[in-house]
DOKESE-168507 format. One line per 2 residues: number of its first residue (from 1); for each residue x, y, z of C-alpha. Coordinates in Angstrom, 3 decimals. Example, Ala and Ser with C-alpha at 12.3 -4.5 7.8 and 13.67 -1.06 7.14 Angstrom:
BEGIN
1 = 12.300,-4.500,7.800 | 13.670,-1.060,7.140
end
This chain:
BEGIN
1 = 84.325,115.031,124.842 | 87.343,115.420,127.253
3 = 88.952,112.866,129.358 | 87.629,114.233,132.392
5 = 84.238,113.803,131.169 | 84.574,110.058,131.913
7 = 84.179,109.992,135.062 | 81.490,107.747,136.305
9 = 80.903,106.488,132.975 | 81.164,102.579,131.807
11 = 83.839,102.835,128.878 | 84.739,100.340,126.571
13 = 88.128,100.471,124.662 | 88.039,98.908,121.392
15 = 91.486,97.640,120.430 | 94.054,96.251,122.142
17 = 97.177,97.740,120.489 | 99.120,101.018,120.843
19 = 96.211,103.434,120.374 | 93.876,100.954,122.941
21 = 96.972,100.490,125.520 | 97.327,104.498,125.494
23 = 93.533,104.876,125.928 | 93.096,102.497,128.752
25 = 96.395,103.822,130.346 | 94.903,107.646,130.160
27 = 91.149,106.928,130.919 | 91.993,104.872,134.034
29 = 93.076,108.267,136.289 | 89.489,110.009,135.261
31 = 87.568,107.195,137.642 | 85.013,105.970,135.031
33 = 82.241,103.332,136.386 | 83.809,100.523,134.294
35 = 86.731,100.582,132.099 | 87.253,97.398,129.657
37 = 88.847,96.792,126.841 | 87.913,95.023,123.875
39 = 89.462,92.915,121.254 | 86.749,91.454,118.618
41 = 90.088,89.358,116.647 | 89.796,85.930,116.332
43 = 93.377,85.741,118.607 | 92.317,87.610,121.172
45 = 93.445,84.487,123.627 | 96.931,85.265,122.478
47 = 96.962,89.326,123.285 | 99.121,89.937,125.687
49 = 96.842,91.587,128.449 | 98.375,91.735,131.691
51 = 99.563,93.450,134.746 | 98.439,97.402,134.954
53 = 96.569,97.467,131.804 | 94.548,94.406,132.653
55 = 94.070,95.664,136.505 | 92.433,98.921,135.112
57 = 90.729,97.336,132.470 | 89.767,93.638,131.700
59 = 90.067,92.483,128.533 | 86.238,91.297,126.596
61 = 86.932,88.595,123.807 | 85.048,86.334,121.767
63 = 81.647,86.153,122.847 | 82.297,88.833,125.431
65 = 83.248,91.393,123.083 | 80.348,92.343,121.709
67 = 78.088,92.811,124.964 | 80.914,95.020,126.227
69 = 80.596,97.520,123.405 | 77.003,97.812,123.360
71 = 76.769,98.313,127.109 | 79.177,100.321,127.549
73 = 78.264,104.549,127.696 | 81.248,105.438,125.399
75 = 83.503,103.379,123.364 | 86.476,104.729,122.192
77 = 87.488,102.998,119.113 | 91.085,102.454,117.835
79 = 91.948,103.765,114.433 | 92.340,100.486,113.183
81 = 88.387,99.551,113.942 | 86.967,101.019,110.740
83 = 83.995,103.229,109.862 | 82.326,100.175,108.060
85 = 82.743,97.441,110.750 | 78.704,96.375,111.378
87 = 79.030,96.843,115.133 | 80.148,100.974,114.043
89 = 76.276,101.112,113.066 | 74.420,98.667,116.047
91 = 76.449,101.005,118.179 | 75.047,104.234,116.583
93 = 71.612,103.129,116.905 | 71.769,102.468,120.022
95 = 73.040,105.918,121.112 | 76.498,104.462,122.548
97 = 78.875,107.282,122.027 | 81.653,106.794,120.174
99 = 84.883,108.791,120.060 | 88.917,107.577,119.848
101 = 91.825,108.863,121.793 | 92.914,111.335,119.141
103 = 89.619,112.998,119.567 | 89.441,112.964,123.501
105 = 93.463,114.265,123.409 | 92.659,116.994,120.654
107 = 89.379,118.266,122.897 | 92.083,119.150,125.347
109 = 95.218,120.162,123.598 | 93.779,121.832,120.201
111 = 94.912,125.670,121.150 | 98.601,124.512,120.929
113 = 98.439,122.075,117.930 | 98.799,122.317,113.745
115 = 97.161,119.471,112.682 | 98.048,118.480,109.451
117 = 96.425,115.538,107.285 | 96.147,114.706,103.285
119 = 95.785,111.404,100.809 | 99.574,112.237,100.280
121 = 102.253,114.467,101.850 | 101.118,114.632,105.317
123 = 104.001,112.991,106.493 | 106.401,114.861,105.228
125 = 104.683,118.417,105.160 | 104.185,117.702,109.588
127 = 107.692,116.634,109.787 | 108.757,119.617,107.860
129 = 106.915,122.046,109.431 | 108.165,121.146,113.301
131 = 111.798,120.786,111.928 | 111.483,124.238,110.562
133 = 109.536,125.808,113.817 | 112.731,124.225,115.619
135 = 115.151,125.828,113.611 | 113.934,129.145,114.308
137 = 113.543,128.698,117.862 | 109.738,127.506,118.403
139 = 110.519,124.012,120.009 | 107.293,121.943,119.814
141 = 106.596,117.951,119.666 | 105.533,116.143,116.636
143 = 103.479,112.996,116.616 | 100.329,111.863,115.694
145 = 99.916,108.863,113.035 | 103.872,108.521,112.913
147 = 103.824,105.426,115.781 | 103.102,107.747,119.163
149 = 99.581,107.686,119.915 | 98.332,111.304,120.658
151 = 97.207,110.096,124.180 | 101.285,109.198,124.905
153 = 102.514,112.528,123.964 | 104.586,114.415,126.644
155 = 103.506,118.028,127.732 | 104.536,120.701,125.768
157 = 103.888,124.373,124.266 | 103.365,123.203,120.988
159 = 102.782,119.924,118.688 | 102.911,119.411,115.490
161 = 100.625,116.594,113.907 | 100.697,113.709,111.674
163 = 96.378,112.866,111.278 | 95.435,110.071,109.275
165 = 91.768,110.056,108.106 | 91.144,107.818,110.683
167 = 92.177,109.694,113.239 | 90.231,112.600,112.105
169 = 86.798,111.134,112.254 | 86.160,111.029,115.684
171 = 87.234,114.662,116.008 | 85.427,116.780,117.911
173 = 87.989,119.596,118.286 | 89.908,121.550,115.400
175 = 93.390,122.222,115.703 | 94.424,125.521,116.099
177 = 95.875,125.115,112.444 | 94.728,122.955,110.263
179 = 95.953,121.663,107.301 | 95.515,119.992,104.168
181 = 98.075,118.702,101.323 | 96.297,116.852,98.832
183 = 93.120,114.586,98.729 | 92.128,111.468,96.115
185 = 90.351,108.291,97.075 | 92.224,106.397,99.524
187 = 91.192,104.084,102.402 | 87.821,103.177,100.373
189 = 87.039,99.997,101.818 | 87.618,101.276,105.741
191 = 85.434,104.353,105.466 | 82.606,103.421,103.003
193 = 83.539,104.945,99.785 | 84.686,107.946,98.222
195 = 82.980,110.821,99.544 | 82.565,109.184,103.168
197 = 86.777,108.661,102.775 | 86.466,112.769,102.450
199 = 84.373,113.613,104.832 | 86.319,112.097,107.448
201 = 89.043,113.076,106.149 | 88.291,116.861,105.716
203 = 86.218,116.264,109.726 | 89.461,118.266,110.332
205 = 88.116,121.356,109.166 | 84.861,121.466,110.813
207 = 85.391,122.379,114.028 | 86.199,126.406,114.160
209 = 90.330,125.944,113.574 | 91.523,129.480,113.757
211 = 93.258,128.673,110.270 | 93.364,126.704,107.918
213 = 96.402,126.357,104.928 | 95.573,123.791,101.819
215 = 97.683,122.769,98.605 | 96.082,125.394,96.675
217 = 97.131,123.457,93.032 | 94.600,120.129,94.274
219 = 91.897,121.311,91.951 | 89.936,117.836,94.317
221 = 90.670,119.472,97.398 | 89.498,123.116,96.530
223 = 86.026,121.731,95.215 | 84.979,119.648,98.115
225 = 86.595,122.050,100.491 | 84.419,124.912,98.949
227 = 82.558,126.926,101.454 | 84.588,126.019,104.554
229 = 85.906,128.860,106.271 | 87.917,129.056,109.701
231 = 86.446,130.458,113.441 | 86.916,133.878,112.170
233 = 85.150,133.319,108.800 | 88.147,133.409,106.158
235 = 88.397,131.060,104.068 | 91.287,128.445,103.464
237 = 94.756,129.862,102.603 | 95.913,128.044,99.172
239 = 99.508,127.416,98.891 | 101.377,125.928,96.308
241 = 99.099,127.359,93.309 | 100.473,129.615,90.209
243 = 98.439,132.728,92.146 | 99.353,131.621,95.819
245 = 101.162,133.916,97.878 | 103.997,130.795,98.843
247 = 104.817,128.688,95.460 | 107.740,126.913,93.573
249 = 109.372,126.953,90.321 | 111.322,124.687,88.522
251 = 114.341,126.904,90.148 | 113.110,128.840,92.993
253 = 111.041,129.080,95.610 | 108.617,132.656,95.782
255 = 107.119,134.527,98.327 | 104.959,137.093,97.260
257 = 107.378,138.049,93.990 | 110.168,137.740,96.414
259 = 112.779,134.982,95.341 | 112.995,133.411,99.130
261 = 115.667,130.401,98.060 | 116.830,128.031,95.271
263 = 113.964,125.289,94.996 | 117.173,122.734,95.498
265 = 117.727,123.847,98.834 | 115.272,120.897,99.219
267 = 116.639,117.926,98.700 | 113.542,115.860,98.046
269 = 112.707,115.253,94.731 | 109.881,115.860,92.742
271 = 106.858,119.095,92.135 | 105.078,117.505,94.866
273 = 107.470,118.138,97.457 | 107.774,121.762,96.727
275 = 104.487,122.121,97.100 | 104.989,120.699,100.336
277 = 107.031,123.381,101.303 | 105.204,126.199,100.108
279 = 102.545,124.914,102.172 | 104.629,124.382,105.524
281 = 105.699,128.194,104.540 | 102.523,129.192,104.695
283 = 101.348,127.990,108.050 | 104.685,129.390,109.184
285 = 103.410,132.986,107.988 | 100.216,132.434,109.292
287 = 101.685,131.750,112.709 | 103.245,135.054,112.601
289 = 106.894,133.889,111.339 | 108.465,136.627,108.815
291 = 109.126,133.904,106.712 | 110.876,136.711,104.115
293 = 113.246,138.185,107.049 | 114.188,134.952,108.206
295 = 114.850,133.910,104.504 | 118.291,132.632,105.624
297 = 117.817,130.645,108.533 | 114.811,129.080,106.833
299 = 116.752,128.178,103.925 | 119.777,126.588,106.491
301 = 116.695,125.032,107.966 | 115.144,122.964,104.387
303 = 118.982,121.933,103.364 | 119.651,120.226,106.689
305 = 115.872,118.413,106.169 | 116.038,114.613,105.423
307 = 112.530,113.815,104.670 | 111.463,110.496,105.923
309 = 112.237,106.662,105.716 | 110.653,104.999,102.071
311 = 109.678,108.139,100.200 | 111.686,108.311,97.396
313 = 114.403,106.932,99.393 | 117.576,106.290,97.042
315 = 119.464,103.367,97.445 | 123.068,103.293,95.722
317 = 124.036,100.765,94.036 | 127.676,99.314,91.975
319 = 125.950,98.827,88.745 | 125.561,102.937,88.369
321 = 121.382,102.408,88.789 | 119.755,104.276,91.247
323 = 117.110,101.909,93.346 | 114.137,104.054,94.766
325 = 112.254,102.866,97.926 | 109.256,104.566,97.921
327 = 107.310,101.427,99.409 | 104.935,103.688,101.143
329 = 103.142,104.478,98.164 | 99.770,102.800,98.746
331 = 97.663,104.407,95.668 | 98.149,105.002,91.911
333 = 97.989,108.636,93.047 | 101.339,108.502,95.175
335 = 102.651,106.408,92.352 | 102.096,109.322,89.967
337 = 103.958,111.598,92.218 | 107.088,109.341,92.536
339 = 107.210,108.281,89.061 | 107.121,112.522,88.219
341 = 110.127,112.710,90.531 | 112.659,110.663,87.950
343 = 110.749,111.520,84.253 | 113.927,113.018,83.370
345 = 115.881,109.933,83.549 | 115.344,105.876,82.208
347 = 113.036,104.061,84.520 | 111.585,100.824,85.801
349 = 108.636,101.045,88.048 | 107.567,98.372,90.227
351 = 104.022,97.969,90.830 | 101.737,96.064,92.563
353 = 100.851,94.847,96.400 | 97.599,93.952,98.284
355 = 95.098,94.480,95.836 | 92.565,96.224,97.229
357 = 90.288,97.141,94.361 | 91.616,100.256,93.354
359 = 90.946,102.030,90.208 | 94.337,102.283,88.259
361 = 92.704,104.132,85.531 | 94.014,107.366,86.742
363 = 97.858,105.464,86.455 | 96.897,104.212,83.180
365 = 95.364,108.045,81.894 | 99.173,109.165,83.056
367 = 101.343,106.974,81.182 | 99.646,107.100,78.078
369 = 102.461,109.501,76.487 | 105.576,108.574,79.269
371 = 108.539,105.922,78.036 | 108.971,103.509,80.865
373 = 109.161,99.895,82.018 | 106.394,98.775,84.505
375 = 107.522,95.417,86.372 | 104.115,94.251,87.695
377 = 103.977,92.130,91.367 | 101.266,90.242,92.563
379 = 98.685,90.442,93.820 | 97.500,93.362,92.373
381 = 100.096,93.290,89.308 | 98.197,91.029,87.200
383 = 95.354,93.923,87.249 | 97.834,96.671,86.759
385 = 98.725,95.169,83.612 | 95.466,94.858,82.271
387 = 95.231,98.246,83.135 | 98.062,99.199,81.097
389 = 97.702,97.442,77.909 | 97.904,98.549,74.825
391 = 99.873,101.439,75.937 | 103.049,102.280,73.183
393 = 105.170,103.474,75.035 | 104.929,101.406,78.218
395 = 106.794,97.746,78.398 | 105.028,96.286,80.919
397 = 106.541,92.559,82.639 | 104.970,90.317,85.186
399 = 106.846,89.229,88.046 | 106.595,86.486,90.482
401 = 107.518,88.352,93.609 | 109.292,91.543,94.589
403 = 113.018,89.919,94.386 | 111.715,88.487,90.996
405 = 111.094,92.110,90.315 | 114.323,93.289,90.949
407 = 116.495,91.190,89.257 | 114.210,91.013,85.947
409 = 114.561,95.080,86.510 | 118.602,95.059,86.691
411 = 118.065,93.402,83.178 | 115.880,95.693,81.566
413 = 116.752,99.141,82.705 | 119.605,101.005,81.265
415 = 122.493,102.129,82.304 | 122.515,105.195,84.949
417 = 118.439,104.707,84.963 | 116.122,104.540,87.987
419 = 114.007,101.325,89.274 | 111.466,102.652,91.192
421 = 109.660,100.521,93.642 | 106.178,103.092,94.599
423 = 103.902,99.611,94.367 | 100.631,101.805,94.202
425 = 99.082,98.813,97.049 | 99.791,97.794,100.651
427 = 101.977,95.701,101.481 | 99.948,93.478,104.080
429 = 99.434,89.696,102.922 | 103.248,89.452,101.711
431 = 104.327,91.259,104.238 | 104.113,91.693,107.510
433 = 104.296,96.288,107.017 | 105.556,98.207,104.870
435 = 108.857,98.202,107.020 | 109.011,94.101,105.931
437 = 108.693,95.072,102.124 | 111.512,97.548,102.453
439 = 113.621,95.224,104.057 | 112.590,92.439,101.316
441 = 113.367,95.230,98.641 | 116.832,96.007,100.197
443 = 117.688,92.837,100.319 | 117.119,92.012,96.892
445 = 119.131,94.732,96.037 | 121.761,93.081,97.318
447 = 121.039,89.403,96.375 | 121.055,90.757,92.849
449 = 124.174,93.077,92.858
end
């Protein structure tokens, strides 16, 4: 479904933030029959609903909110209205329609986009990709889940996506490139459960992309991606794995058995990162790049990279430790990756956030030979440290709060070591983002110093 197939239809537009603003602001222009916008919060007397936005759609609240959706023709949802919300099924048997803006922007816009998504990694691997397309003279826009809804994006030749599962649920449309960089259970509660978490998430593929470039080394992703094969019928390129064409060393990073550049050249730490790369080499290649001729420029290119706010972000401090603000880690699974990144060095982790209900075993099944301290936070720290016990080599320490956390870790770790804040949970409850609990962490820092 396009924009222009609006017209003359009632629409509803559930959500009243960025994503709904950008909707109602896009789908206004197309003429549809009615155009209102919902918000189904208990504050929806406080949203902020006025002047354009409210003359080309009034806002539904309360007990309004509900009749709007289910007599509306289409409702295009926010990202934030999840899979499992009850009106998602009265809707669906109803036969309302139901898309989001990243679907009715991608219907129009998917010949010129790389779409790339993943549990972890898409983030960086997007950002990566359009800094290196840059570099070598491709200019293109990136966006996506990064803050700019897709329906706000400027006009360009190219763009280069950031799609959370969310997002790619409601697709419709394929991007031209499609790609995947890692998948484990995330998002569990929004979408349903496991396998409904990857079959949104891996909705990506569906839709005929003319190619599609994976972390070939997920052994997840390559079973539940088995069978899928692009508009032309190949299957998905693997990079990253021990037989791919693009992969990483300790030292070095390969094409073919072609030494391309020094695997420092990157200056993000840890395996998962390089694997990054080898995959944003590989959609390069596959867009026709001679990634092995432009060996140099590409290499200028991944120095002058600087990765992205709170991943593995290192904070220096007077004492000689290293703080780490990796605050975006939301699962054991990015935990993993970040506690990887420093195994050669002493470290404190600090765990714990929203608790969610994850499963920690996976955490628990990779400690189980590692030397470290784990500072656990509520609310989910009490569980992590259930989790945990009996574990040799692991001292484990409950904390009362993040700056708690902190200064119990300037105690225990030793000198030149690592404390590692990759809390493995949101941050919503204590904090208002995960922006707030960086902040909070920063400034504990420096309250402890």
């Amino acid at each position: 479904m396009r924009l222009a197939d609006l017209k003359d239809r009632s629409v509803a537009v559930w959500g009243t933030g960025r994503e709904g603003r950008a909707a109602v602001t896009a789908i206004a222009p197309h003429a549809p029959s009615r155009l209102i916008a919902v918000d189904d919060s208990a504050n929806f007397l406080s949203v902020a609903w006025e002047g354009p936005l409210a003359a080309a759609a009034p806002l539904a609240g309360g007990d309004h909110a509900f009749p709007a959706l289910v007599t509306a023709d289409v409702v295009v949802r926010s990202p934030g209205v999840p899979q499992t919300h009850p009106w998602m099924a009265e809707l669906r048997r109803r036969g309302v329609t139901i898309t989001g803006g990243s679907a009715l922007w991608m219907a129009d816009h998917a010949a010129r986009t790389i779409g790339v998504t993943g549990s972890k990694g898409k983030s960086t691997t997007s950002s990566l990709i359009s800094h290196l397309l840059a570099a070598l003279g491709r200019p293109n826009i990136f966006g996506g889940n990064i803050g700019v809804p897709l329906l706000d994006l400027p006009p360009a030749e190219q763009y280069v996506l950031e799609l959370s599962s969310y997002q790619c649920s409601d697709l419709t449309d394929s991007p031209r490139v499609a790609v995947v960089t890692s998948l484990f259970p995330e998002h569990l509660d929004a979408h349903g459960g496991e396998q409904e978490y990857y079959r949104d998430k891996l909705n990506l593929l569906r839709h005929s992309p003319e190619m599609i470039v994976v972390n070939g080394s997920d052994e997840r992703l390559r079973n539940e991606i088995r069978g899928v094969t692009d508009a032309n019928g190949f299957p998905p390129v693997p990079a990253a794995a021990d037989d791919s064409r693009f992969r990483v060393s300790d030292d070095v990073v390969y094409c073919s058995d072609e030494p391309l550049f020094p695997r420092a050249k990157l200056r993000l730490k840890g395996g998962h990162n390089g694997r990054n790369l080898c995959v944003a080499l590989a959609v390069l290649d596959g867009l026709g790049i001679d990634v092995p001729g432009e060996k140099e420029r590409i290499a200028a290119a991944v120095a002058s990279f600087e990765g992205l706010p709170h991943r593995l972000t290192e904070i220096s401090d007077p004492s000689g430790l290293t703080f780490v603000d990796d605050t975006l880690s939301t699962s054991p699974y990015s935990a993993i990756h970040a506690i990887e990144a420093y195994s050669d060095r002493p470290l404190t982790v600090l765990l714990g956030g929203t608790d969610r209900g994850l499963d920690y075993s996976p955490l628990r099944h990779f400690l189980a030979d590692r030397e470290l301290t784990v500072i656990a936070i509520p609310d989910s720290g009490p569980r992590i440290l259930t989790e945990l016990s009996g574990l040799k080599k692991v001292r484990t320490v409950a904390a009362e709060d993040l700056p708690d956390a902190v200064r119990r870790a300037r105690e225990l770790t030793p000198a030149g070591g690592v404390v590692l804040l990759s809390p493995a949970a949101p941050s919503y409850g204590q904090y208002r983002n995960f922006e707030h609990r960086s902040e909070a962490f920063a400034e504990a820092i420096k309250a402890t110093a």
